[in-house]
Steps between C-alpha positions, in 0.01 A plus 500: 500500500747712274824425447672810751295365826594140396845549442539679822273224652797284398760674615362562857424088484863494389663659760309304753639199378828620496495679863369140620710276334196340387654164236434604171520126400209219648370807700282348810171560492406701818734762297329539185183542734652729699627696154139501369356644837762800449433546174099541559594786768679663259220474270546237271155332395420176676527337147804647414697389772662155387594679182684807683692277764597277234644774291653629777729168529531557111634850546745387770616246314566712146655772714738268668587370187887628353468567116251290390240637236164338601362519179753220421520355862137527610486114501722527758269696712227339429367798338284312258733659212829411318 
């Protein structure tokens, strides 16, 4: 998958989290299902679904974020970086 379809994967996973108030934080798991059946019909591999739906919370939760420089923060986001 290159990085322009993924990113807009992302986003489109985004905004579906945000128009449904899905919880960002201890997410229930009939959601993240339900966000990995949309992101296969939009044509994200099967095995590439956990990854995109996760980084979708990710990207919410940077975005939301007020000045904070995630190379510094990441930890915070559970980014896997700091």
């Amino acid at each position: 998958m290159d990085d322009i379809f993924r990113n807009q994967c992302i986003e489109k996973i985004a905004l579906i989290i945000s128009e449904e108030n899905i919880p960002i934080d201890e997410t229930p798991s009939d959601k993240i299902e339900y966000l990995q059946k949309f992101a296969i019909s939009i044509g994200v591999d099967i095995s590439n679904t956990e990854e995109v739906v996760n980084e979708a919370f990710l990207y919410i939760a940077m975005k939301n974020a007020k000045d904070i420089d995630p190379l510094t923060k990441g930890d915070e986001f559970g980014a896997g970086f700091s």
